[in-house]
N, C-alpha and C positions, 0 to 999 in steps of 0.2 A: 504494500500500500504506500502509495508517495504519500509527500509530505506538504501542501506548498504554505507558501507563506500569507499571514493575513492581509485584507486589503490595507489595513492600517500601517501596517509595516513596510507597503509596498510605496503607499506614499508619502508614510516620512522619508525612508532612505532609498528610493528606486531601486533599479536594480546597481548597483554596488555591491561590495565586500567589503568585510571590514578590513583596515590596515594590520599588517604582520610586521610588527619591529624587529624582527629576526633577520628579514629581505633586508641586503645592504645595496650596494652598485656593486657592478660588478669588477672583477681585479684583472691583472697582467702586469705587465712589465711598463713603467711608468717611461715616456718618451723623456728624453736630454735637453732640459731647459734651454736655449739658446742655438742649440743643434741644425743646422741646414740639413734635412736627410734626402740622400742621393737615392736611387730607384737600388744601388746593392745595399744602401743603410736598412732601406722598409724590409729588403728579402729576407736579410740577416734576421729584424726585428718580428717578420712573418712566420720565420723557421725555428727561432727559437718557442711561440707563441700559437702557433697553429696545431693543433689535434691528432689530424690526420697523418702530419710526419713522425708523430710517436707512437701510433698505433702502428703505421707502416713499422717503426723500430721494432717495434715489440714482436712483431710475426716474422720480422727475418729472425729475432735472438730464440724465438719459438722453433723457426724451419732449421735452424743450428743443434739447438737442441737433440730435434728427431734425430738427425743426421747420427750425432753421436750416442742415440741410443740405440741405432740401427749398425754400428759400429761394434759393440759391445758385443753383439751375438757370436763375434769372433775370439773372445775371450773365455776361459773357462766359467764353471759358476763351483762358488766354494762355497759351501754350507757347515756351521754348526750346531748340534745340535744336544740336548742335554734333559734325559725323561729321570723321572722317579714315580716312585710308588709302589704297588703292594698286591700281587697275586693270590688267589685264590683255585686249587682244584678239588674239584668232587668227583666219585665215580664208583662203580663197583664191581667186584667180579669175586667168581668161586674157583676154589681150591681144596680137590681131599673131600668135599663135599660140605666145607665150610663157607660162609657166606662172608666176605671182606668188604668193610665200605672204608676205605684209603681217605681222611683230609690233610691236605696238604697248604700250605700257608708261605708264599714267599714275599720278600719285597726286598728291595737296591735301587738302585741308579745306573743311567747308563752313556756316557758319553760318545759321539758318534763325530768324527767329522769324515763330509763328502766331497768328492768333487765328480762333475759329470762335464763333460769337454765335447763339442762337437767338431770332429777334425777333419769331414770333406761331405760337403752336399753337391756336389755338382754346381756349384756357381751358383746355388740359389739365396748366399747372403750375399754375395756380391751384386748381385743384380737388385736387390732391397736396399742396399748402402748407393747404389746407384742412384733408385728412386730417391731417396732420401736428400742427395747429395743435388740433385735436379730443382729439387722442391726448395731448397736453400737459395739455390740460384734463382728460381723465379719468384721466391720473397725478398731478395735482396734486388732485383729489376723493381718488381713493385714498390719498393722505399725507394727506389732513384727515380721510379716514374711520379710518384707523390709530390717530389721536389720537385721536379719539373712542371708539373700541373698548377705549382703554388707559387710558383717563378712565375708563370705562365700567366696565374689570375691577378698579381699582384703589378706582374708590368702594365697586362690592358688598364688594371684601374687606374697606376702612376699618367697614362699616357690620355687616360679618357679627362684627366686631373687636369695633362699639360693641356692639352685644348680646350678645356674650359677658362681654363687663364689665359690661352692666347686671344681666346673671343673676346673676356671681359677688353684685353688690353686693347680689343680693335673698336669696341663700343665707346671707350674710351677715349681714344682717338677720334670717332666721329663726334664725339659731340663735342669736343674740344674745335675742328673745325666748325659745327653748327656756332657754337658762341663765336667763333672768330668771322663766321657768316654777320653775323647777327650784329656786328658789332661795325659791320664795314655796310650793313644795311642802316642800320642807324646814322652812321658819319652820313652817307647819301643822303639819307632824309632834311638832316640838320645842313645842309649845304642847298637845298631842294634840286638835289638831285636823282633821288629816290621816291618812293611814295610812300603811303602807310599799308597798301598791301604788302609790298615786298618784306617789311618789317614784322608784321604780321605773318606772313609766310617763312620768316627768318625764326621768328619766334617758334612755330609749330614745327620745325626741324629738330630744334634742341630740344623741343618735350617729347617729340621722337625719338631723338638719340637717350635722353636721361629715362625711357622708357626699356632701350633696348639693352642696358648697361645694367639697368632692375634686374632685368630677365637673363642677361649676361652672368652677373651677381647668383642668381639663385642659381643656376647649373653650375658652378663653380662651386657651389657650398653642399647640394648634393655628391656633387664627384668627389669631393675630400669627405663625405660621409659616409661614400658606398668605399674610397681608398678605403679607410681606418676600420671599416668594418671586415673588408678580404684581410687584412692584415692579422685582426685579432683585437685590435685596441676600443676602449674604451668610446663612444662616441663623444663624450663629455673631454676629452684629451683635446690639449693643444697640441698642434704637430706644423714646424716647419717644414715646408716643403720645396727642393731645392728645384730650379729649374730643367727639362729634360736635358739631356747632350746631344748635341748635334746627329741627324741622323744618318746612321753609320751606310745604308747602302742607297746608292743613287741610281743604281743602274740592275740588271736582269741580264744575263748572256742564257739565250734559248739554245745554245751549241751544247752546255754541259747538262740539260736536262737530264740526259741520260745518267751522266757521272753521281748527279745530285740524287739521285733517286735510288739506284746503285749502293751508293754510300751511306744512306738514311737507311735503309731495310738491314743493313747489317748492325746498325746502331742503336734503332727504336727500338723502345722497351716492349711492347707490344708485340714486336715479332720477334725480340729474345725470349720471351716467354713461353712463346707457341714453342717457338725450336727446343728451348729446354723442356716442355712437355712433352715433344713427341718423343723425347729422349728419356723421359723418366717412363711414359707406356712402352715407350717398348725394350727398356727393363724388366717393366712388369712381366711380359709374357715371358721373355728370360726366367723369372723367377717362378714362373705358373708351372711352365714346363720340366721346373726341376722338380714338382711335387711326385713326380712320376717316377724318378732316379731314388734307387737307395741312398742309404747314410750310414756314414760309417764313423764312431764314436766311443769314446774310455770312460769306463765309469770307477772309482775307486773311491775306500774307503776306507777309515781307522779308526777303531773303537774300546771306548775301556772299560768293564763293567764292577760294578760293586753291587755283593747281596748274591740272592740266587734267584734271583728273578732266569724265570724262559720267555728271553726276548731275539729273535731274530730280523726282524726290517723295524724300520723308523717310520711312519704314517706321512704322506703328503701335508704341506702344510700351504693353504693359496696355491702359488704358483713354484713351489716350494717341489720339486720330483722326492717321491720315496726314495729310502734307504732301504736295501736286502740286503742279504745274503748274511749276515752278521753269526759268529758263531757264538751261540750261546751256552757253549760247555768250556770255554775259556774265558779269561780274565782281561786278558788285552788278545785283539782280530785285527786282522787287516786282508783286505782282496786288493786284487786290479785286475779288472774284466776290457776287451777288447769286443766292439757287438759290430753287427751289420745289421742296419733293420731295412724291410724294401718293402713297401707300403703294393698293396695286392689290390685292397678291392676299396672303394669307399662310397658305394654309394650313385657313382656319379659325380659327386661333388668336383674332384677334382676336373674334370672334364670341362663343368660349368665355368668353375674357375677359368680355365684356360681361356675357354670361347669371350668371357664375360674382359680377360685383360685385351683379347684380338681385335672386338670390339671397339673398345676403349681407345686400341691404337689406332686404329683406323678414324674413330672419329678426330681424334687429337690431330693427325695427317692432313683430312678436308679442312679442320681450324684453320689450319696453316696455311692452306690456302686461299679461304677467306682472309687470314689478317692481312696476308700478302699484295690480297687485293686490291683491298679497303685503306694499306696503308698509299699503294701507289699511286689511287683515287684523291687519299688526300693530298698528299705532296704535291700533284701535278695541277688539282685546284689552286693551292695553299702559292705555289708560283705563277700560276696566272693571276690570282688576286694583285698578288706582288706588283708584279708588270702592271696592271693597270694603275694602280692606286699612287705609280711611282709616276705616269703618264700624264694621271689628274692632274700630284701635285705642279708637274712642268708647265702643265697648260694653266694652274692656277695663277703660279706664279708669273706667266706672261700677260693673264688679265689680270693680274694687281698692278703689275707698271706698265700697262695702257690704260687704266681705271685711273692710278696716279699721277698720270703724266694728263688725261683728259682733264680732271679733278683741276692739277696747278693752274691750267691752263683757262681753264672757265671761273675761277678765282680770278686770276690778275686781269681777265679782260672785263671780270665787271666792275673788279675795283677800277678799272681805266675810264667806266662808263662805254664800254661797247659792248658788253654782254648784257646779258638778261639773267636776272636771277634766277630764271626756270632752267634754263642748263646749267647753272651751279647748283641748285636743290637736286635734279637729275646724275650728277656728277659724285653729289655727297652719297647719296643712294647707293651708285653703282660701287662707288670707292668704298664702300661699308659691306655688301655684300660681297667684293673681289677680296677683302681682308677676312671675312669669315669662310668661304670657301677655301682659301689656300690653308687655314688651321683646321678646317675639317678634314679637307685632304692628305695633309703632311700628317694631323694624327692619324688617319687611316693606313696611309703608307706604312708608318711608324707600328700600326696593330698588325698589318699584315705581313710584316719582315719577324714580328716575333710570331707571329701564327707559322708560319714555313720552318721557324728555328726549333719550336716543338714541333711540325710534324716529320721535320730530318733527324728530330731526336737531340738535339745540341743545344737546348737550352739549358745548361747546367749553372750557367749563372748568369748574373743581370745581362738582357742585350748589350752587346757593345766591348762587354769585355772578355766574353770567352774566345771560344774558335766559330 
């Protein structure tokens, strides 16, 4: 039966909760007061402060582990072992035609140690140590593809960051020329050489520009909110942030496609993975196959008894093998057995086994062929993007200095009284939008050279300063 609340309660406190003083803000690693931080400052401060790289740690120091537990199987297993207690027998028999009922009462101690050694399966721990060994490998690709990914998220922000500052600074700039319009509109007037539309019209440019500088302003304080948030930090942090560095490629050569592509498949983590999987399955069936093969193994033991206890083996303990053979009509024993054991029938089982790792390999195989695919799909996107975005920026930049070169030019011939103030408002326009196009563009450029750097697998650290 629910529960709900009365109407009274509903309208003094609506729907709310009450406050919890427990809830504080939340913590991290507090930013360096004064600090300018460069796009490898945030990585550092993202890698130390990010999740996902420790959890990546954790499951490679986890894949290490197995490794060396699967390592082990090639060393003996030494067991001690140490019983006491107290016997009991009952029984009866005739003799002579008398009737005998025999009780008998013992008890001692018995110490035992084992050892059981497995000394040749047919390669089927080496093919386990294989697996193992494979599995290591592709959790330690997985913590370097982690980094990469958070390199990855942390430059698009640093860069979605730099173009929101290039913009404010180009909103900036126009409205700096608007007042400097505005101001050469007014001299005109006061000279009557103007009119009060033009001023008027002068006017409504700069409450356009200080409109577009608002709007400027607010993407630039979003993109430092969605930075510090990929980061890890706090939203409430002040964080300097330094300007991007120049960017590092100007050009595309479509000759080394081939090379680039080439060289990225042998280095993305994604398809060292597939490759080290198809390596650990087909270990596996290695190791399936050996269930089929006998084993050949020592088993030995030494033991000291006190009391008169009749004890001859040790009981299983877990995972723990019996003790035999133990002789129980001496004080100190010892064996050493040589066995061959060759597994006959089971079932079926083993059979499934086998089919169930062929399987396994063969899917792991087509993996690899898809990643192989999907990786060349991207790359070959990931450089065409490139190419273009480096296309835009050139053409952007050649309509910003014919926008600025129209711009100066429709300025001084109205300060001269030969122009019209309709081709200097037209002027400020275009010169405002040719300065936000070339920051949209060069950040795209700029996002899609690091997009191509992880999809060849090279972004291991900040753009600009690896390989």
């Amino acid at each position: 039966m629910s529960v709900r609340p009365t109407d009274a309660a509903v309208l003094q406190h609506g729907f709310t909760l009450p406050a919890n003083p427990s809830v504080d803000l939340p913590g991290g690693a507090a930013p360096v007061t004064g600090k300018r931080y460069a796009l490898a400052d945030l990585i550092d401060l993202a890698q130390e402060l990010n999740p996902e790289t420790r959890i990546a740690w954790n499951q490679a120091r986890d894949a290490a582990l197995a490794a060396g537990i699967a390592r082990s199987a090639y060393l003996p297993r030494l067991t001690a072992s140490v019983l006491a207690g107290a016997q009991s027998k009952h029984g009866g028999s005739a003799a002579l035609g008398q009737s005998i009922d025999p009780r008998n009462r013992a008890n001692g101690s018995l110490a035992v140690l084992s050892l059981q050694w497995l000394l040749f399966d047919f390669g089927q721990r080496e093919a386990l140590v294989t697996v193992a060994d494979q599995h290591t490998v592709i959790a330690n690709i997985q913590f370097t593809q982690a980094h990469q990914r958070l390199i990855h998220a942390v430059s698009l922000a640093f860069l979605r960051h730099a173009t929101a500052r290039t913009r404010m600074d180009a909103t900036t700039a126009s409205q700096a020329d608007a007042k400097g319009l505005l101001a050469a509109a007014q001299a005109r007037l006061q000279h009557g050489q103007g009119t009060v539309m033009d001023v008027a019209q002068a006017r409504q440019q700069v409450a356009q520009a200080a409109l577009a500088q608002v709007a400027a302003q607010g993407e630039q304080e979003e993109a430092y909110q969605q930075l510090l948030a990929t980061i890890g930090i706090s939203p409430l942090a002040t964080l300097e942030i330094a300007d991007a560095p120049a960017r590092p490629v100007s050009h595309v050569d479509e000759a080394l496609l081939d090379d680039v592509v080439r060289s990225a498949l042998q280095r993305r983590p994604d398809v060292l993975a597939a490759v080290a999987a198809q390596q650990a399955a087909s270990a596996g069936v290695r190791a399936a196959r050996a269930d089929f093969l006998p084993r050949l193994f020592v088993s030995a033991s030494g033991s000291r008894r006190n009391g008169d206890m009749d004890i001859s083996a040790v009981p299983s303990v877990g995972e723990q093998a019996p003790t035999v053979n133990l002789l129980s009509s001496h004080r100190w024993s010892s064996s050493l057995l040589f066995g061959l054991s060759v597994p006959l029938y089971s079932g079926g089982e083993r059979n499934a086994r086998l089919a169930q790792a062929r399987n396994r390999a063969a899917m792991v195989a087509n993996s690899l062929d898809r990643v192989k695919l999907d990786a060349v799909a991207e790359i070959v996107a990931a450089h065409s993007r490139l190419r273009t975005r480096l296309q835009a920026t050139n053409a952007a930049q050649a309509l910003l200095e014919a926008s600025q070169l129209a711009h100066d030019a429709a300025s001084a011939a109205y300060q001269r009284g030969v122009g019209s103030l309709t081709d200097v408002l037209a002027a400020d326009r275009e010169l405002l939008q040719a300065r936000i196009s070339l920051a949209d563009a060069d950040g795209a450029a700029r996002a899609a050279s690091v997009d191509l750097a992880l999809a060849c697998g090279n972004l291991g650290t900040a753009p600009g300063q690896g390989d």
